[in-house]
N, C-alpha and C positions, 0 to 999 in steps of 0.2 A: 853328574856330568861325565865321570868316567866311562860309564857305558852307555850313555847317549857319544862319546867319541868314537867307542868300538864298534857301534854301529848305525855305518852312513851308507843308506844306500842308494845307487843312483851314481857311481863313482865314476864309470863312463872310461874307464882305465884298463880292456882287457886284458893288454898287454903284458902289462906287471903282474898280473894273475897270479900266482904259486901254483904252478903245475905239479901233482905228484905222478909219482912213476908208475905206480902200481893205485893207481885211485880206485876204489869200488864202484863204478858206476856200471850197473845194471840195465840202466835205460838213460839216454838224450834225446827229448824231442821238443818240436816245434810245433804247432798247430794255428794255421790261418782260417779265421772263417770271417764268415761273409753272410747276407738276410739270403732271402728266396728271391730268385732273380727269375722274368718269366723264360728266357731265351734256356734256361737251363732245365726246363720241369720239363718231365715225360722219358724217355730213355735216352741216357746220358752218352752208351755206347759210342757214337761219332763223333763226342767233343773226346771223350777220354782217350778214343784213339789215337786222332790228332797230339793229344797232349802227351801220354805214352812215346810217341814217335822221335820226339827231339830229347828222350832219356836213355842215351846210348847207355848210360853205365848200369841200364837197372834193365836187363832182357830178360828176365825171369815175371811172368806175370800170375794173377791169382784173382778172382773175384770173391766177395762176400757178404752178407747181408746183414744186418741191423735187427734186433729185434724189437719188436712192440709189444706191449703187454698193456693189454686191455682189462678191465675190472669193470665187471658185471654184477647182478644181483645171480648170480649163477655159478659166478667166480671168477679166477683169473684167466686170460686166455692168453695165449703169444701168438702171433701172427709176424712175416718176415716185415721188417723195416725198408730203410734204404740199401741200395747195392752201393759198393763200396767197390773201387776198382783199384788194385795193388800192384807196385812194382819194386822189384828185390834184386841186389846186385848176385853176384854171382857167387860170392862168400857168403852170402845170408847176413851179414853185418848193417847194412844199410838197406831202408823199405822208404816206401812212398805209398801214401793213401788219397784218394781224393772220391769225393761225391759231391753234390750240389750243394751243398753248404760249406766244405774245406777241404783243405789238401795240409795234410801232415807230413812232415818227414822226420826219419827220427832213427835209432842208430841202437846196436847193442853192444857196440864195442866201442869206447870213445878213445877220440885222439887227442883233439885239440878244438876249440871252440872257433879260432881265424878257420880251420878247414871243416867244420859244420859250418858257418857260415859261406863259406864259397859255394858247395853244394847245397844252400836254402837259396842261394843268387840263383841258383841254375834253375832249381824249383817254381822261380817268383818268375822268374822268366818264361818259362811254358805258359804260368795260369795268366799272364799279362796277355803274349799272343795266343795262344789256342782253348782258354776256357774266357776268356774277356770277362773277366770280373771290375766293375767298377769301383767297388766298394769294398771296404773291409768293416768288420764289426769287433773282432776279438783279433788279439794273436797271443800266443799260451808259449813259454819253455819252461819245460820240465828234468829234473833231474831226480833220478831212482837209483837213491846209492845204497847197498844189500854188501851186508859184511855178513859171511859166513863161520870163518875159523872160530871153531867152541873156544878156544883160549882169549879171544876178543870178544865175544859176544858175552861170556858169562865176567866179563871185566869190566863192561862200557864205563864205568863211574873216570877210567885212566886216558877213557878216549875222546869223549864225550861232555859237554856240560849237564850240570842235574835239571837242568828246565825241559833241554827232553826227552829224557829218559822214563816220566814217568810213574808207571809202576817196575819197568823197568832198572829202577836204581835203586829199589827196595832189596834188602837181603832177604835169602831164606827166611823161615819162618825153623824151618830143621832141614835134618839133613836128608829128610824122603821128601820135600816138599819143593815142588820148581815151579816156574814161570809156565805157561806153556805155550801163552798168546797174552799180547797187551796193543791198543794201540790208540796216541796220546793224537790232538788234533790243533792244531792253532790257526788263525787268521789274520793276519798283518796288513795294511795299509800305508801306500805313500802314492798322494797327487791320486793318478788316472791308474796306479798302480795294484795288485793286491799279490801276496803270499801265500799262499795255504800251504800250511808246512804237516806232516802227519809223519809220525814214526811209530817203532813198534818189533815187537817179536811177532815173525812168522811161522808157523810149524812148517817141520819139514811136509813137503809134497805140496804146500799151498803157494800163490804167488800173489801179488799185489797189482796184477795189470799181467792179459792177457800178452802181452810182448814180452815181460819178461819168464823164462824158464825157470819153474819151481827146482828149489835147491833141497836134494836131500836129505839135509840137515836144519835144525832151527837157525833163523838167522835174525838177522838185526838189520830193519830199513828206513831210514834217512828220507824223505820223500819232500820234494823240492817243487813247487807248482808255483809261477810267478806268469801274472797276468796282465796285461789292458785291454778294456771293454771300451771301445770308443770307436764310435762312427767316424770312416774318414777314404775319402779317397783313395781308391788303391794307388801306390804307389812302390816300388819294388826296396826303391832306398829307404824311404821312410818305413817300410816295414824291416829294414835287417836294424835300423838304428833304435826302432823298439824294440828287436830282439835282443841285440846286445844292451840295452838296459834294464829288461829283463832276467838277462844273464848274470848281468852286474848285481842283481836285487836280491838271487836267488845265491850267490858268491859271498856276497856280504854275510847274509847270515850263516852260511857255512860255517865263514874266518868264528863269525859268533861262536856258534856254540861246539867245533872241535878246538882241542886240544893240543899244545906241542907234541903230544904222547900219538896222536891220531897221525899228525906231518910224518913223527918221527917213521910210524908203523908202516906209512904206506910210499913213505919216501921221498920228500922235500925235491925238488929236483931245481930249484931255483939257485 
């Protein structure tokens, strides 16, 4: 019963959050999608434009494409996928992605989840008038939390719970013998809801998601993926209010498995 109290998720509270000052977060995003609509097939260019148009904070633009991999008796082939059409504020902190099946927005520097949420309002509102989407099918938030400092990462057992950690939480075997990459996976469920939780060591110069910037050094990533798959009207409110439960789902188990030692490190701000 203990830890069926410690974790409830779905709390709907985001207020009370525990903000830290210095939290690791690597990446925050959001992901709406939606089936194949016909008004959208063929080149996307003059819906994206229009939509583009009413995101004064994001004038930096970018295109790019999707790749396909096709497997033959011949072998594998790649061919360009869908075009992706991008907008970046001016700091490079905040992006916007959309093509005919979603529009993401999603952040490398986080502040606050009420101010991700205001800028997803602004978001929901372009694809409501200028991509006319009736429908949604999925909405995804994600959190990529990456702790770098070697005095943390070669510790985790003081920051961390042992569930997942891994191979992670194993010591040495000696003293020429290290970790070099590990990465632990789990899947959770509540209602229309799901988790996919994944952590792990990274080598330096690799990353775990083309948004975020490979770190130098070995690091330790935290990877927070909370979902619902459900057909349903589009609607702007009812998508921030799955987001924020979402958020709530993917917070929850944070509280879970850090640590006072974790609050302590990155700075309780509550």
């Amino acid at each position: 019963m203990a830890d069926r109290e410690r974790f409830r998720p779905f709390t709907g509270d985001t207020e009370k959050k525990i903000r830290l000052k210095n939290a690791p977060l690597a990446l925050v995003l959001c992901q709406i999608r939606w089936p194949e609509f016909q008004h959208l097939r063929g080149d996307l260019g003059e819906t994206a434009q229009a939509f583009g148009s009413v995101l004064d904070e994001y004038p930096v633009i970018s295109n790019l494409h999707e790749v396909a991999y096709t497997i033959t008796p011949e072998g594998v082939t790649q061919q360009p996928g869908e075009k992706i059409f991008q907008w970046h504020s001016i700091d490079g902190v905040w992006h916007i992605s959309l093509s005919r099946r979603f529009v993401t927005l999603y952040c490398t520097t986080y502040t606050s989840f009420p101010d991700f949420l205001e800028r997803l309002e602004s978001v929901l509102e372009a694809v409501e008038t200028q991509v006319k989407v009736p429908l949604v099918e999925r909405v995804g938030v994600r959190y990529v939390n990456q702790v770098t400092d070697s005095r943390l990462v070669e510790n985790l057992g003081e920051y961390v719970r042992p569930e997942v950690l891994g191979y992670s939480g194993l010591a040495g075997v000696s003293d020429y013998v290290r970790l070099a990459s590990s990465a632990n996976q789990a899947r959770y469920v509540v209602d229309d809801a799901a988790l996919q939780v994944r952590s792990g060591i990274v080598p330096a110069g690799e990353t775990v998601d083309p948004a975020v910037s490979p770190a130098q050094v070995p690091s330790w990533v935290l990877d927070l993926d909370a979902s619902s798959e459900r057909v349903a009207p589009f609607d702007a409110s009812s998508v921030l209010s799955t987001a924020g439960r979402l958020s709530d789902f993917a917070y929850d188990f944070f509280k879970q498995v850090s640590t006072e030692g974790f609050l302590k490190e990155f700075g309780d701000a509550e």
